[in-house]
N, C-alpha and C positions, 0 to 999 in steps of 0.2 A: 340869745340870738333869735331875731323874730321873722318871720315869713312875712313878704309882703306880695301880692299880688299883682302884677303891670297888665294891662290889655294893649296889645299890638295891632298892627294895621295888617292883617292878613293881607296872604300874597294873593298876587294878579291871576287870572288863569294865563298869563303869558309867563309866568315865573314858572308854575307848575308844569306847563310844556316842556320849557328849556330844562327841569329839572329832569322829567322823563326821557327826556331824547339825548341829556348829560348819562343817566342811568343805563335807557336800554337801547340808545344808536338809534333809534328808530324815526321817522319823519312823522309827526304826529299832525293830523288836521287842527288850524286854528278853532278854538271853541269858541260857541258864544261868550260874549261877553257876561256874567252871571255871578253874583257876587255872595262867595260860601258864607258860611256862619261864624262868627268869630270863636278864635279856637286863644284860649287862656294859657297863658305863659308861665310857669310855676319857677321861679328865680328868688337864689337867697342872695341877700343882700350883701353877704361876705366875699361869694366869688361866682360873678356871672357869667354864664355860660356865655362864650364865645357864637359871634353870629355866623351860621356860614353864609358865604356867598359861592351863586352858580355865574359860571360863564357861560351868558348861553352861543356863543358861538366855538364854546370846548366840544370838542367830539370827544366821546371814552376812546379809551387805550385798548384792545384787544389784546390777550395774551396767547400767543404763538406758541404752541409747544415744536420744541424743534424734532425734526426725522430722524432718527438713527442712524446714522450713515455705517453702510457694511468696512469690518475692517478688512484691507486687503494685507494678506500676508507679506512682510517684508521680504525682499530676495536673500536668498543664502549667500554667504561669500563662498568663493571657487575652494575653500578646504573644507568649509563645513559639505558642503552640495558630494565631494567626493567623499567624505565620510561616510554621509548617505547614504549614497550608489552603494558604495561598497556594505555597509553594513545589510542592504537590502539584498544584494546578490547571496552574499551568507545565507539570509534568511532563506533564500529559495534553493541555493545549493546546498548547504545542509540536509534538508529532507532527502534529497534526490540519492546523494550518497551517502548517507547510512542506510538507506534503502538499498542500496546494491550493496553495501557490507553485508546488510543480512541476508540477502538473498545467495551471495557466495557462502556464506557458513552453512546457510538451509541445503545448499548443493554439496556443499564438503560433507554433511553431517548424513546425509541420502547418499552418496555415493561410498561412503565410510562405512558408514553402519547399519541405514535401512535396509538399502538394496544385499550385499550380504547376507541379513539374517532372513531375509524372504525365499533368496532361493537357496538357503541353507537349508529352511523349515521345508521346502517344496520339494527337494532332493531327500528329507527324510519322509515324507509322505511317499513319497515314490520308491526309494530303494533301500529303506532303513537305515538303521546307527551302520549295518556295515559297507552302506553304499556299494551294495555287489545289485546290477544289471541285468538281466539272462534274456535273450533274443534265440526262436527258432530260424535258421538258413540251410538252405539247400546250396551247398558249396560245391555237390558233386562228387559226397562219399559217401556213395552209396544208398544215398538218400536223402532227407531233412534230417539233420542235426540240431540240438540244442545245444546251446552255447552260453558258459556264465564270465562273467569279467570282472574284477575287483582287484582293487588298490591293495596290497597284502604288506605294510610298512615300508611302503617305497618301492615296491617290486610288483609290475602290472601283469598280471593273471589272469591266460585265459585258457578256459576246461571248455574241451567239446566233447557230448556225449551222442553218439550215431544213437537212434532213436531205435532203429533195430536193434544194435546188439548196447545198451548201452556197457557192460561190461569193455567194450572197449572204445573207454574212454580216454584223450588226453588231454595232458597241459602243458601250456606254453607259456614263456617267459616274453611278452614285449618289450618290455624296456624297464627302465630304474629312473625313478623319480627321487629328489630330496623328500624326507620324511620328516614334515612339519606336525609332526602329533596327530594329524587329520584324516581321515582316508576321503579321499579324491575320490567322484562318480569318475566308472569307464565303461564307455558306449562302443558298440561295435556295429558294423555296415560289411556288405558285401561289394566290392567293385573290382573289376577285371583292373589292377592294375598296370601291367605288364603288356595286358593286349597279347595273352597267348590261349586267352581262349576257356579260362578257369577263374571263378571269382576268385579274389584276396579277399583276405579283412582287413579293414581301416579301424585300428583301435583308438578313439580319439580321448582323453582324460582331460579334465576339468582342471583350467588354469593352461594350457599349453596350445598352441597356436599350431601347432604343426602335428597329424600323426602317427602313431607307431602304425609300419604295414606287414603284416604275418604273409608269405607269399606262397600262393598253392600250385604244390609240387602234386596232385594228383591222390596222393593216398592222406597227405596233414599236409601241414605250417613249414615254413622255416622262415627264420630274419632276411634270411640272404634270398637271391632270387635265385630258378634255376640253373639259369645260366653260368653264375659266379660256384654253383658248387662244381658242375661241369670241369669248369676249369680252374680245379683244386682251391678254388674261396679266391684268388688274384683277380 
């Protein structure tokens, strides 16, 4: 197969315009008229290169890329939308109440057991394992008295010793408590109960609302007041 050589009729400068402004869109100025150098054709004889042709009244094609358009979320239908809600309230009411669950356990747990062992420990810093009390009062026997008081297995006990003679000393029974393994603090106070002109003592023990009053007869104690022994305890 052999090579042959053709020379052509180069093109116009009006063919290379339209060929650029085919290319790059552009409005090119007509040039002078000026006639390039002959440019040699290298074609085999078996399959010749196809000629192209320009149009020169073709404008190029632009390629447009297109915008993205936002996607807008589809509407819910009315069972999935209440699923929603609701699963969304969960989320927010969940937190809320198990928050108050544990805050009532933190309360049951303080009120159970903290609070308890605090002023258990603070009643043994203050009156010991035997939770016995003692307070000095001038009750009007004869002078200042000291006074002790203790829980003794259920049985509230109080000893006054006149400071003068203590040799005479007594004890007095207030009252009877249930005996839960524990000994009970018991505090004692002077207050003219009666309104006749002599303090009483107001025995009060730990856990009870209301209480025991020893009522002064001038020389000690008694439960009753004077009045009712007067008229035979009736």
């Amino acid at each position: 197969m052999g090579l042959t050589f053709q020379m052509e009729e180069p093109p116009t400068p009006d063919d290379l315009d339209a060929d650029l402004r085919y290319r790059f869109g552009a409005n090119l100025p007509q040039r002078a008229g000026r006639r390039p150098r002959p440019i040699a054709d290298v074609r085999t004889t078996s399959a010749p290169a196809p000629e192209r042709h320009t149009d020169p009244g073709h404008s190029p094609r632009r390629r447009v890329c297109p915008q993205p358009v936002p996607m807008q979320p589809d509407p819910l239908p009315s069972s999935q939308h209440s699923s929603w809600l609701h699963r969304a309230l969960r989320r927010h009411w969940l937190p809320l109440v198990g928050g108050m669950l544990l805050l009532l356990v933190l309360w049951y747990a303080c009120a159970t057991y903290v609070l308890p062992f605090v002023q258990d420990t603070q009643h043994h810093w203050q009156y010991g394992d035997a939770r016995l009390s003692q307070v000095d009062l001038n009750v009007g026997h004869g002078g200042t008295s000291h006074f002790l008081a203790l829980d003794l297995h259920g049985s509230i006990i109080v000893i006054e010793f006149p400071l003068k003679d203590p040799k005479q000393a007594h004890s007095y029974v207030a009252g009877y408590i249930t005996d839960d393994g524990r000994p009970h603090v018991v505090t004692l106070s002077a207050v003219d109960v009666n309104q006749d002109g002599r303090p009483d003592l107001l025995v009060q023990v730990e856990g009870l609302s209301i209480p025991y009053v020893l009522y002064n007869d001038g020389h000690g104690f008694t439960i009753t007041t004077p009045l009712m022994i007067q008229n035979g305890g009736k």
